[in-house]
PyMOL commands that place a pseudoatom at each C-alpha (Angstrom):
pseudoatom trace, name=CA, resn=UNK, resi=1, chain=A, elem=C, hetatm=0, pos=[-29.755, 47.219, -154.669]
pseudoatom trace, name=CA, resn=UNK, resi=2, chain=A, elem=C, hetatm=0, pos=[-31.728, 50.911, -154.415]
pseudoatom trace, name=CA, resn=UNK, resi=3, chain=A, elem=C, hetatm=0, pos=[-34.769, 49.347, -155.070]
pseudoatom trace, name=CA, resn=UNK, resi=4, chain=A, elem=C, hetatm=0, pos=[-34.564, 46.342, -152.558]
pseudoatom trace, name=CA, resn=UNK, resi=5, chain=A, elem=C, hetatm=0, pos=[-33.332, 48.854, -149.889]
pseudoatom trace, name=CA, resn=UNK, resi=6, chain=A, elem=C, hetatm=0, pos=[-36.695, 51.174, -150.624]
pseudoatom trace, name=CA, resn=UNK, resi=7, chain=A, elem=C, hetatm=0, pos=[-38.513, 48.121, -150.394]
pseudoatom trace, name=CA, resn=UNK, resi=8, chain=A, elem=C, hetatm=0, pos=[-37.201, 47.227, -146.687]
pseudoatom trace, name=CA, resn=UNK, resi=9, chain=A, elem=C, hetatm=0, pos=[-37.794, 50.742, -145.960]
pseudoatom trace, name=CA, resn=UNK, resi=10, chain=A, elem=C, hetatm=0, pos=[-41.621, 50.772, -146.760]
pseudoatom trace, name=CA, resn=UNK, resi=11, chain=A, elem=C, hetatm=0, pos=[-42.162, 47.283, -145.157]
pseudoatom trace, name=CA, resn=UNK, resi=12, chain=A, elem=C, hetatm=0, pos=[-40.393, 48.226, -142.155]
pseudoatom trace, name=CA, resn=UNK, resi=13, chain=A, elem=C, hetatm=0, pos=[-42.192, 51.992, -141.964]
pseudoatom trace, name=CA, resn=UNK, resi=14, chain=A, elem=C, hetatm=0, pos=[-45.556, 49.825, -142.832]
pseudoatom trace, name=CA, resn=UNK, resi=15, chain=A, elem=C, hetatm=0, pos=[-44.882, 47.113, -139.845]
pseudoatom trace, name=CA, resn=UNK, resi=16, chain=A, elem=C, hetatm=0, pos=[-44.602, 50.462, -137.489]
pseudoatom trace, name=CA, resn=UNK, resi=17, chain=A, elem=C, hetatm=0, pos=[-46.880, 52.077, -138.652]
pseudoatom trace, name=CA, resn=UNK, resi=18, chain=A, elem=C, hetatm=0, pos=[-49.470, 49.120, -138.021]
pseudoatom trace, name=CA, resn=UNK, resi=19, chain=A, elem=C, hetatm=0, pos=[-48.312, 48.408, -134.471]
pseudoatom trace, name=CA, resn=UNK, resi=20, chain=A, elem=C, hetatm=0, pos=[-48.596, 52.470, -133.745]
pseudoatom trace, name=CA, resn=UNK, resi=21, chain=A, elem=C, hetatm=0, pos=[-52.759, 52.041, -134.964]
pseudoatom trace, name=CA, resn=UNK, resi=22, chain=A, elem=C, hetatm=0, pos=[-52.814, 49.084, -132.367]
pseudoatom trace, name=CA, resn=UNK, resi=23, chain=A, elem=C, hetatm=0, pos=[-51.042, 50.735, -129.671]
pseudoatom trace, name=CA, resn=UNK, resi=24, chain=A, elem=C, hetatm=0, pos=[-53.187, 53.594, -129.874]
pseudoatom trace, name=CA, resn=UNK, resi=25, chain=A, elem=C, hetatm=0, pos=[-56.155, 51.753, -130.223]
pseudoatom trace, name=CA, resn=UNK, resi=26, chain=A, elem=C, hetatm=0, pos=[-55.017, 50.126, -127.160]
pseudoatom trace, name=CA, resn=UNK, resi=27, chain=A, elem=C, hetatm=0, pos=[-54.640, 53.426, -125.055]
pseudoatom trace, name=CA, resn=UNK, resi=28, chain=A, elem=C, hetatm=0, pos=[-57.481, 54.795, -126.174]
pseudoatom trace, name=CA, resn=UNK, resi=29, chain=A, elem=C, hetatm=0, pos=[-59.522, 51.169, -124.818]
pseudoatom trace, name=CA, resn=UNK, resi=30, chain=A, elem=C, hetatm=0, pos=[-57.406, 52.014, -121.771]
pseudoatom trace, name=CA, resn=UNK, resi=31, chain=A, elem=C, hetatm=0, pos=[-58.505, 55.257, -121.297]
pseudoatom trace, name=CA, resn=UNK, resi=32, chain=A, elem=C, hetatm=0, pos=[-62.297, 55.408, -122.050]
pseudoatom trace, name=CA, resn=UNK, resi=33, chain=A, elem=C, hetatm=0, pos=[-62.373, 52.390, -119.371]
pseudoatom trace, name=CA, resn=UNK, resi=34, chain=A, elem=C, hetatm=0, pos=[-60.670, 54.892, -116.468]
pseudoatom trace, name=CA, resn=UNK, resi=35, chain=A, elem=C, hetatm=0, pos=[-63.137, 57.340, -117.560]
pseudoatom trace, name=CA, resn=UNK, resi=36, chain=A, elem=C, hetatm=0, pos=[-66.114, 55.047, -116.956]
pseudoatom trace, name=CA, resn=UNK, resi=37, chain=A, elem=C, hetatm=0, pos=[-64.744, 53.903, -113.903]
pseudoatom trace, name=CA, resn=UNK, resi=38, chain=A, elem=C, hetatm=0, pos=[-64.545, 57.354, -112.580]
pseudoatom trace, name=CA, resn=UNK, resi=39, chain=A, elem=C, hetatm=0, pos=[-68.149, 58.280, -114.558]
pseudoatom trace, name=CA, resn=UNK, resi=40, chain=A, elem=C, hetatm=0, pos=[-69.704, 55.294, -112.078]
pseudoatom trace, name=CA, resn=UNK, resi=41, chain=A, elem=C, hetatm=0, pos=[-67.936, 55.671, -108.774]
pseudoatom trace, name=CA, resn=UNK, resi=42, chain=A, elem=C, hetatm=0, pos=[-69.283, 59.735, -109.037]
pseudoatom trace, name=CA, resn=UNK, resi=43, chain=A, elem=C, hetatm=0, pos=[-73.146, 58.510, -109.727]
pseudoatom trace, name=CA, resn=UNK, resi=44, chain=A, elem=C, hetatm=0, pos=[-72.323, 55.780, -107.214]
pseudoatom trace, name=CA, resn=UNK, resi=45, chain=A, elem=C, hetatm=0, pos=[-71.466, 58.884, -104.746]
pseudoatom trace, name=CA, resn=UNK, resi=46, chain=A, elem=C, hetatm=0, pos=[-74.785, 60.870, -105.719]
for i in range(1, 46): cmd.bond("trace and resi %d" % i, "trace and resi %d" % (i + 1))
show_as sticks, trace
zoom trace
């Protein structure tokens, strides 16, 4: 029974872990698109 519940335990820390990488990925897609945005609305102000 030890041994099945460590085994639910990495599967379920490895299943987070996995969506966390995504989600960040995700932000970080997020974010370097606001920052071009803002890049080419200040060299469309030049």
């Amino acid at each position: 029974m030890f041994k099945r519940t460590i085994a639910v335990a990495f599967v379920s820390l490895s299943l987070l872990a996995v969506t966390a990488c995504n989600t960040v990925e995700g932000a970080g897609k997020d974010v370097s698109s606001a920052g071009r945005a803002v890049s080419d609305a200040a060299d469309d102000s030049k």
